[in-house]
C-alpha positions in Angstrom: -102.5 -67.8 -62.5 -99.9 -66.8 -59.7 -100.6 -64.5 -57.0 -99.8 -61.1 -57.7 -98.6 -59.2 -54.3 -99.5 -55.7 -53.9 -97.2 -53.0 -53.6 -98.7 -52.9 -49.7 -96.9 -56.4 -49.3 -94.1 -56.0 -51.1 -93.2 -52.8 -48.8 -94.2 -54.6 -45.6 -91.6 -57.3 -46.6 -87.9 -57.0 -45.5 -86.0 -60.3 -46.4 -83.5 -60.9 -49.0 -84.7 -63.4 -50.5 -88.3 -63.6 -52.4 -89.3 -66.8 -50.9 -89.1 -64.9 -47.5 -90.8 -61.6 -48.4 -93.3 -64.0 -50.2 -93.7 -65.5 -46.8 -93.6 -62.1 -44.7 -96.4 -60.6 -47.0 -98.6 -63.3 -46.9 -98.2 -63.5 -42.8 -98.7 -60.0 -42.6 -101.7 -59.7 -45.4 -103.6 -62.5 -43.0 -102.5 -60.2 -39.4 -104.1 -57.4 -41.1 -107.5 -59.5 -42.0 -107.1 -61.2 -38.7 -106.9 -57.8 -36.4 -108.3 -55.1 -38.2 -110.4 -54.1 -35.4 -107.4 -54.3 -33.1 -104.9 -52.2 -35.8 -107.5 -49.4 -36.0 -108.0 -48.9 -32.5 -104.6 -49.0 -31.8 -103.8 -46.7 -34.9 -106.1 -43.9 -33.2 -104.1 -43.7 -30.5 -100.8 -42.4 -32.5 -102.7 -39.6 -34.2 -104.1 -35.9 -32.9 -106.6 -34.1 -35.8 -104.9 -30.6 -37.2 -107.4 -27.2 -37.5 -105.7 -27.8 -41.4 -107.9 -31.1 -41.5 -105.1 -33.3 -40.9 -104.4 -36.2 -38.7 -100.8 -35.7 -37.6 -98.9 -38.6 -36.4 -97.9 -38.7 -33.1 -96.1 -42.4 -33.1 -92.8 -43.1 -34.7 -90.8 -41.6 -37.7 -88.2 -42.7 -40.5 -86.1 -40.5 -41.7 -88.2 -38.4 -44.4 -91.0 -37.9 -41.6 -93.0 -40.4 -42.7 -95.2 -42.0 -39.8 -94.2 -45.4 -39.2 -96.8 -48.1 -37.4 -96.2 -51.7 -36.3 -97.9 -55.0 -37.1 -96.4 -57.4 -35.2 -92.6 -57.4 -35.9 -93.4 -55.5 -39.4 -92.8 -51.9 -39.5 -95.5 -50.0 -42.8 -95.6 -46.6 -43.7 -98.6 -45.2 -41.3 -100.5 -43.2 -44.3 -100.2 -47.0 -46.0 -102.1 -48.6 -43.2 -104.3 -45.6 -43.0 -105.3 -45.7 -46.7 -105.8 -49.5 -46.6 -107.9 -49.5 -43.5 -110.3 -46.6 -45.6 -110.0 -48.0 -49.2 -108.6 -51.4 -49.0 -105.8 -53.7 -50.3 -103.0 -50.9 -52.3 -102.7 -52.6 -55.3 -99.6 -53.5 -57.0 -97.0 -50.6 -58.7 -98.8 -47.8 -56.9 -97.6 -45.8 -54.1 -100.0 -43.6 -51.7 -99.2 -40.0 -52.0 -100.4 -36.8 -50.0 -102.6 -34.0 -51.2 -101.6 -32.1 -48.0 -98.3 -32.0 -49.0 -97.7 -33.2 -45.1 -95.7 -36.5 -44.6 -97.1 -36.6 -41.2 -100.6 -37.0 -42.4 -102.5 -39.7 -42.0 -106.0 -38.4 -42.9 -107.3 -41.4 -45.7 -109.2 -37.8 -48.0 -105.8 -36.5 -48.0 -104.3 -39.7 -49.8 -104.4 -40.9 -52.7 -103.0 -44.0 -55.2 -100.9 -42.8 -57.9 -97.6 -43.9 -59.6 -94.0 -42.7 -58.7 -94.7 -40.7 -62.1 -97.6 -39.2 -60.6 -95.9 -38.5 -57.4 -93.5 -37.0 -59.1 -95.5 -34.6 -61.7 -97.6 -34.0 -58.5 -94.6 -32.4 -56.5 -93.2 -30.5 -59.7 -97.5 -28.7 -60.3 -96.9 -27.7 -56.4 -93.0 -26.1 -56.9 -91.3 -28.6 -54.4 -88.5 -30.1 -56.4 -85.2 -28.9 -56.4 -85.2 -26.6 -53.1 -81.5 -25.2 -52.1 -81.1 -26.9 -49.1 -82.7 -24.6 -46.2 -84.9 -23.0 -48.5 -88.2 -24.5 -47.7 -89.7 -22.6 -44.8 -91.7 -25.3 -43.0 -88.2 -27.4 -42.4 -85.8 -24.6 -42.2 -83.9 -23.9 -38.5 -82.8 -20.6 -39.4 -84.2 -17.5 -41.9 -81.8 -16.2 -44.7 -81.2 -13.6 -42.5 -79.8 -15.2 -40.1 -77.4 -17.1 -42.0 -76.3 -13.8 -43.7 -75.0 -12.7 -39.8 -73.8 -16.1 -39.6 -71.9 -16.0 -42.3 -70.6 -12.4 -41.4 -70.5 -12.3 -37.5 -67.0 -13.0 -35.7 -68.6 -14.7 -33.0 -68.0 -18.2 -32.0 -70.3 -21.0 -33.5 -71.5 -22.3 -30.1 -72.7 -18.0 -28.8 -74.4 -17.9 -32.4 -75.9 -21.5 -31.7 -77.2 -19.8 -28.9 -78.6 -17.0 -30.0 -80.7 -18.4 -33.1 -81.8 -21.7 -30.9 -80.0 -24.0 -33.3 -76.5 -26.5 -32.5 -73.4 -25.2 -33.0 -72.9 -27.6 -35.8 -75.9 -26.3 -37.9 -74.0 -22.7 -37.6 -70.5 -24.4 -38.8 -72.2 -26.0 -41.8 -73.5 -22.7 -42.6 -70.3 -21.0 -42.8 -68.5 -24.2 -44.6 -71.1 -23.5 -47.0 -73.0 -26.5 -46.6 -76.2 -25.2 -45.6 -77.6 -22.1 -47.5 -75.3 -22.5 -50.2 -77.8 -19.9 -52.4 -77.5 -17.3 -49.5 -74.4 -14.9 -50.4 -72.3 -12.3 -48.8 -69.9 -10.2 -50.0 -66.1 -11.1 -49.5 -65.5 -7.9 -47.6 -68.5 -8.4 -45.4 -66.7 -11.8 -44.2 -65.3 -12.3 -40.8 -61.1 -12.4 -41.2 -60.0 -15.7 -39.3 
């Protein structure tokens, strides 16, 4: 019977071609057997514990949030090496999702293994799909409020900027309507140009 990778190794490898990520998994699979010890001291050091029960990550970031820890030259998902160190190999066609709702948790009780199904019903039960953009409080820059007297104010982008803490670029995508598109104003209440 062939060896079946887990989802674990098939995220940890990067290269093209599936002799390579074969390779990259198996090299990283035996670095994680090899230095567990090492990984989990070294993975305390990127995390402070929350009041909430969380352990927030305090080490890199992609782009969702998402904590993001190194083994050797390999970059994983920090809640993935979390949930492995507590519960083991992530077997294959499962993902690990948060209960906490908090991308920067790495708490193992907070995780758990489900499907991109499950991941997906999960964050429909909890009302987090289909946000207008701005919308969702903990990520927001600015309140509705304040894009209203954006949208309405005659002042310059950059004294605005200013005034709510944000660039002056987050205030022109508010009033080119790319940014709290669901926030209206009348037409009268507009600034004229």
């Amino acid at each position: 019977m062939p060896h079946r990778h887990s989802a674990m190794e098939q995220e940890m490898s990067s290269g093209p071609a599936p002799r390579r990520a074969i390779k990259q998994a198996a090299t990283l699979n035996a670095l994680f057997d090899e230095r567990r010890g090492s990984i989990e001291r070294r993975f305390q050091a990127f995390y402070r514990e929350a009041e909430n029960g969380c352990w927030i990550w305090t080490g890199g970031f992609d782009r969702g949030r998402y904590g993001q820890f190194y083994i050797s030259q390999f970059k994983i998902a920090a809640h993935r090496v979390t949930y492995a160190l507590k519960h083991g190999p992530i077997a294959e066609g499962f993902i690990v999702c948060h209960r906490c709702d908090d991308p920067t948790c790495v708490n193992p009780e907070h995780l758990f293994l489900g499907t991109d199904l499950d991941n997906n019903a999960d964050r429909s039960a909890k009302r987090r799909t289909h946000q207008p953009f701005g919308a969702v409080e903990s990520y927001r820059k600015l309140s509705a409020e304040q894009a209203k007297i954006i949208l309405t104010d005659k002042r310059s982008a950059r004294a605005l900027a200013q005034e709510f803490g944000v660039s002056p670029n987050t205030v022109a995508k508010v009033r080119r309507g790319e940014t709290w598109k669901h926030v209206s104003v009348s037409v009268a209440d507009r600034p004229c140009a």
